[in-house]
C-alpha positions in Angstrom: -34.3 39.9 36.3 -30.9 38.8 36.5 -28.3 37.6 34.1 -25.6 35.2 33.6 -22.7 35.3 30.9 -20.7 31.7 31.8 -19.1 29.7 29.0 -17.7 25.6 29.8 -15.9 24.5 27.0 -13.7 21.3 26.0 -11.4 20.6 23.7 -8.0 20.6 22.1 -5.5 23.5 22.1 -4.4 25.1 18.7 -2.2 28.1 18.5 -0.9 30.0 22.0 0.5 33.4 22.3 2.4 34.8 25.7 2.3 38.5 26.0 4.1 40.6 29.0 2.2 43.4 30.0 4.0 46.6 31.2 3.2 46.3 34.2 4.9 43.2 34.6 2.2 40.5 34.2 1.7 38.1 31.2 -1.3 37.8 29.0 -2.3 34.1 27.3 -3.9 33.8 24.1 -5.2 30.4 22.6 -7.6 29.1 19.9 -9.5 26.2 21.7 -11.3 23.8 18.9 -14.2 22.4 20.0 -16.5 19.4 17.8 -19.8 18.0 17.6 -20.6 14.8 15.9 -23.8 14.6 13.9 -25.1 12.5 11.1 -25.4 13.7 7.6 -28.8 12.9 5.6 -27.0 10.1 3.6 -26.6 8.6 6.7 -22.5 9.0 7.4 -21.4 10.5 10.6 -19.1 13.9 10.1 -17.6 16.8 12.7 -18.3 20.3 13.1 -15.5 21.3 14.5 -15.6 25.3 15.9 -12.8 27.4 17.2 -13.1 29.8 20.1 -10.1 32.7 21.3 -9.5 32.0 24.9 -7.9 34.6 26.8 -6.2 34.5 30.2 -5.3 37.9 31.8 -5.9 37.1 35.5 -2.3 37.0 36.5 -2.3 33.9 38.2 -4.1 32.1 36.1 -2.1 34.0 33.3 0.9 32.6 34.9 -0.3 28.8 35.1 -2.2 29.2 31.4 2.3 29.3 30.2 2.1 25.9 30.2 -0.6 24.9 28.0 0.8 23.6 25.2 -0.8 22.9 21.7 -2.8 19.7 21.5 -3.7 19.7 25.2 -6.9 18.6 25.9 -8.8 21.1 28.5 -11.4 22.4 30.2 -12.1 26.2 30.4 -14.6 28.3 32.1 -15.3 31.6 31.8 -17.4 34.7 29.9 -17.8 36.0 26.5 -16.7 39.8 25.7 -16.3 41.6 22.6 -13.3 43.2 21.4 -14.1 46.0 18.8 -11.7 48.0 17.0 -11.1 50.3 13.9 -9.0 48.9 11.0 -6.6 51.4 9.4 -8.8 51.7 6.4 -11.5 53.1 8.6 -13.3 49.3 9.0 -15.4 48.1 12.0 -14.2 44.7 13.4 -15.0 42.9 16.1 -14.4 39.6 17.6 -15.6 37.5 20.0 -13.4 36.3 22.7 -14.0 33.9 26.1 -12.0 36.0 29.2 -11.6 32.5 31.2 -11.8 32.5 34.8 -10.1 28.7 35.4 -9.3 26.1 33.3 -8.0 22.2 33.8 -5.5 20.3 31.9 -6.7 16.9 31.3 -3.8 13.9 31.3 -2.4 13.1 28.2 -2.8 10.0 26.0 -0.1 6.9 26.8 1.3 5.7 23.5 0.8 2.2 23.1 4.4 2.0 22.9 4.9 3.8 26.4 4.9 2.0 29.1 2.2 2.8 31.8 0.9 1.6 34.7 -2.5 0.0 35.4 -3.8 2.8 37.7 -2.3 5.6 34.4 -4.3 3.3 32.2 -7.4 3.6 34.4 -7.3 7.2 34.6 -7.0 7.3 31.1 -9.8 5.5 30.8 -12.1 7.0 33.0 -11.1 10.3 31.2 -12.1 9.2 27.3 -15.1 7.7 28.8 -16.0 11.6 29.0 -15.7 12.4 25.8 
């Protein structure tokens, strides 16, 4: 039988970290937070909110991943691997990171104060209506 290893995600950019390589290319690093709404036994609505490591080592997607910035909302596709390592004091650690194989940046909110047009507005929108 076969097997798949695909993660979608959605949400909202935290921290970003740009590496070069030595050979010349650049490695991306973000925390993507991602929430679910559910309602509590007393009846009030709260978030779980969960936060994922997103690499980007492809080098062309590497190069366009520069970009992202925090808060972004986006879209990222790709598969989980685990990165295991030995801490100085002799420790096992690992951590579970998504190596992401594309990824879209959705548009960003108009301010009410901004001015915008009726076809940014409908974008907008159709985009929140997503989410």
């Amino acid at each position: 039988m076969s097997s798949l290893n695909k993660v979608l995600l959605i949400g909202n950019v935290g921290n970003k970290e740009v590496r070069d390589l030595q050979n010349g290319n650049k490695l991306v690093q973000i925390s993507l937070a991602t929430s679910t709404r559910y309602k509590k036994p007393d009846g009030n609505w709260d978030d779980k909110t969960e936060w994922h490591r997103c690499i980007f080592v492809i080098p062309a997607l590497a190069e366009r991943a520069v970009s992202i910035n925090k808060g972004d909302k986006i879209y990222v596709e790709g598969s989980i691997s685990t990165n295991a390592w030995v801490t100085k004091e002799g420790e096992k650690r690992e951590m579970k990171e998504i190596s992401c194989t594309t990824f879209t940046t959705f548009a960003k909110a108009v301010s009410k104060d901004e001015p915008s047009s009726p076809e940014l507005a409908k974008a907008q929108d159709n985009i929140d209506d997503l989410f």
